[in-house]
N, C-alpha and C positions, 0 to 999 in steps of 0.2 A: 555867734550863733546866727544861721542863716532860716530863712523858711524852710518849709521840705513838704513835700507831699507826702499825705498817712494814708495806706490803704490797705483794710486787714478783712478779713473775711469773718463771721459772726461765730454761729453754733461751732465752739469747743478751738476756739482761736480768741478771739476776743473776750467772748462770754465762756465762764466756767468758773472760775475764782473770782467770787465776788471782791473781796478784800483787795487783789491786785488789780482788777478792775477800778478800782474808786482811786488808787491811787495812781496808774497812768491817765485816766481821765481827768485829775488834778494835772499831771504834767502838761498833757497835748492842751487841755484849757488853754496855761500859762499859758504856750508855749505860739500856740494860733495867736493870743491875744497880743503877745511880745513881736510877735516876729508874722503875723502872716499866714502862718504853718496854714497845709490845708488836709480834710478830713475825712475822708472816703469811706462807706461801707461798702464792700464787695460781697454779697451774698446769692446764695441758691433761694434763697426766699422770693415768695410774691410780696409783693408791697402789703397784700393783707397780712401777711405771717410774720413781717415787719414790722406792721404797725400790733399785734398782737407781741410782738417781744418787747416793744415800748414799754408795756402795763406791765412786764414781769420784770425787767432789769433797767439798772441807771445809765443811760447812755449819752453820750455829748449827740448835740443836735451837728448832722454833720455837714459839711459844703455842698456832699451829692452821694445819692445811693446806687450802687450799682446793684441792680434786682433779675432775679427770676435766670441766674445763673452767667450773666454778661448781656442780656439782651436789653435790659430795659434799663436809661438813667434817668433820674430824678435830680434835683435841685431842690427841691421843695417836698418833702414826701407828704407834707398834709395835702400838695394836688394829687391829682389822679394822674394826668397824662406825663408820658416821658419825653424825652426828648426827640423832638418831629426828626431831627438832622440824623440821630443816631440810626434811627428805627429806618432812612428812606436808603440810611447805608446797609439794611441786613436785607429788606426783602428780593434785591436780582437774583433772581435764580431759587426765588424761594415759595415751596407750596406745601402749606400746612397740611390741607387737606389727604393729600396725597400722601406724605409720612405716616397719618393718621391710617390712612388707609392699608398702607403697606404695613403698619404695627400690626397690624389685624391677623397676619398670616404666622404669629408665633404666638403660642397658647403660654408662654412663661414670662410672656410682658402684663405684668398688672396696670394697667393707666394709676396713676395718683390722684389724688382730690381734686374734684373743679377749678380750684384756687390756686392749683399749680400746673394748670395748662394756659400756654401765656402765649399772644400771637405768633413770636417767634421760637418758642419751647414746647415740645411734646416729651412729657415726662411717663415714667414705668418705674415700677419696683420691678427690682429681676435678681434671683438670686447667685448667690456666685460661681454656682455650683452650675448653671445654667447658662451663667455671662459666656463663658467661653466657644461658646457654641453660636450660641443667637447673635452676639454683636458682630463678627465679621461677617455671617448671613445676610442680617440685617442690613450691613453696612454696603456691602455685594449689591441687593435688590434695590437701594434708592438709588445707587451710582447706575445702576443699569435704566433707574429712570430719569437719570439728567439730574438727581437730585444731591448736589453735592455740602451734606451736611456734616456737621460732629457730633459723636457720640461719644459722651462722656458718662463715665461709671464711677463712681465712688463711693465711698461706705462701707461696700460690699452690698448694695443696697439699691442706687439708686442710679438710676440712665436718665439722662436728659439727651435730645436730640436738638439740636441748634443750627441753624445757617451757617455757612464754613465760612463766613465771617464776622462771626459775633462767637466772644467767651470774654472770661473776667479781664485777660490780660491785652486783649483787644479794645475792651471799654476805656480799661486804663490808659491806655495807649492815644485811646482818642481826647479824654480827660487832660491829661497829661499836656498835649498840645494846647487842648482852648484854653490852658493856662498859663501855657509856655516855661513849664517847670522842667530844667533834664531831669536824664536817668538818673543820674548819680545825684540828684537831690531828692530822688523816689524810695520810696521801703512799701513793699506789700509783704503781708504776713498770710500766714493760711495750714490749714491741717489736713487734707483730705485732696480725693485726685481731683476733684472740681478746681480747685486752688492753683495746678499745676501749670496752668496758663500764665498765671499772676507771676508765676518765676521764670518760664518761658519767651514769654516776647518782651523782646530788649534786652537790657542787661539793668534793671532797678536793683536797689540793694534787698535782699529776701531773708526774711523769717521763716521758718519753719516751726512752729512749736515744739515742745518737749513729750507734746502727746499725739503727736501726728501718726494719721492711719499707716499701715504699712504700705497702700500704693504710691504713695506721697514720698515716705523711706526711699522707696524701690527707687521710683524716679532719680531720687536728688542722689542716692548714689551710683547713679549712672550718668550725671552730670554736675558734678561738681565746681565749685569755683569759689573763689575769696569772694565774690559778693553776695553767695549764700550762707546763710547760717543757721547752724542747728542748735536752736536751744535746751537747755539741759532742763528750766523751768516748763509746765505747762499753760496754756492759756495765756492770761492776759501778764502772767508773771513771764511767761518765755517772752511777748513780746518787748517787755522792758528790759528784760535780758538783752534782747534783741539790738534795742536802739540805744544802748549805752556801748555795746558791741560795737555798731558802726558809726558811733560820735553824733547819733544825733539829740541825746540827750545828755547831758554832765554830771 
């Protein structure tokens, strides 16, 4: 058994089945303590909505948190600040203010709560029924201001707007290297279109859960490959599914 890097995404991936949660968190323990492993949270959450999940579920303390959608990493989540190196790679080419500004011109973007507008994320609930329309407008009017971002939708619910350099699977990516771990000793898990990066860049070995949204589906059956996999379990059961799947549990 060799190390590997673990990097699964939170709400309704990792967290959901308490029971199979407590029992891969026994494993990856072991398995960090044995061998090294290391242990990634990759979430759409702010660090506060992070640290409010702390108090409500059992979770391994991990190596580094990826927050507030790919943009912000941690090491430490009891700090506050993230990582200088990350963050000096998302701001070229990047004006918050301006996105903000430009959100202004469609009455079917909600902004979200204080706590999940983060220097380099401007977040909206938008419904889906809506999305179709406003995200390539959207998308249109910052590219015609020099503003070359991502917009990412999933849920059916939720837009986040990000630097076209910054998502989950870019964090990872950068994570990945300060560690010096390959692809093929990587697994990210995930449920929802925010996740879809985590499978994306590079070729890591990929989870999908057994309860994953349909844009996530839609995706992964448009690109398929032997180093994704669809678990038939959900949650934290899919992802032991998952990593007995690609050997890196026995």
């Amino acid at each position: 058994m060799a190390k590997f890097l673990f990097v699964t995404d939170l709400d309704n991936t990792l967290v959901g089945d308490d029971r199979s949660l407590a029992e891969l968190n026994q494993q990856l323990s072991q398995h960090r303590q044995e061998h090294g492993t290391k242990i990634v949270y990759a979430t759409g959450r702010s660090l506060i909505l992070y640290r409010e999940l702390l108090t409500q579920k059992e979770l391994l303390v991990p190596d580094a948190l990826i927050a507030a959608v790919g943009t912000e990493i941690y090491y430490n989540a009891s700090e506050s600040d993230p990582d200088p190196a990350w963050e000096k790679q998302l701001s070229s080419g990047w004006n918050r203010d301006l996105v903000v500004a430009t959100g202004t011109n469609f009455v079917d973007l909600l902004p979200q709560p204080a706590s999940e507008q983060r220097p380099f994320k401007v977040s909206y609930f938008l419904t889906e029924q809506a999305a179709e329309e406003v995200i390539p407008h959207l998308e249109s009017l910052l590219k015609e201001q020099g503003i070359y971002a991502q917009l990412i939708y999933s849920g059916g619910k939720d837009l986040d707007i990000l630097p076209s350099q910054s998502n989950k699977g870019l964090a990872v990516e950068f994570l990945r290297q300060h560690w010096e771990i390959d692809a093929t000793q990587t697994v990210v898990c995930g449920d929802s279109g925010n996740d879809i990066a985590l499978f994306s860049v590079g070729e890591p070995r990929g989870i999908i859960v057994g309860n994953a949204q349909p844009e996530l589906l839609q995706w992964l059956s448009a690109n398929q490959a032997d180093y994704r996999y669809l678990a038939k379990a959900a949650c934290a059961g899919g992802i032991l599914e998952g990593l007995y799947h690609f050997g890196f549990l026995l």
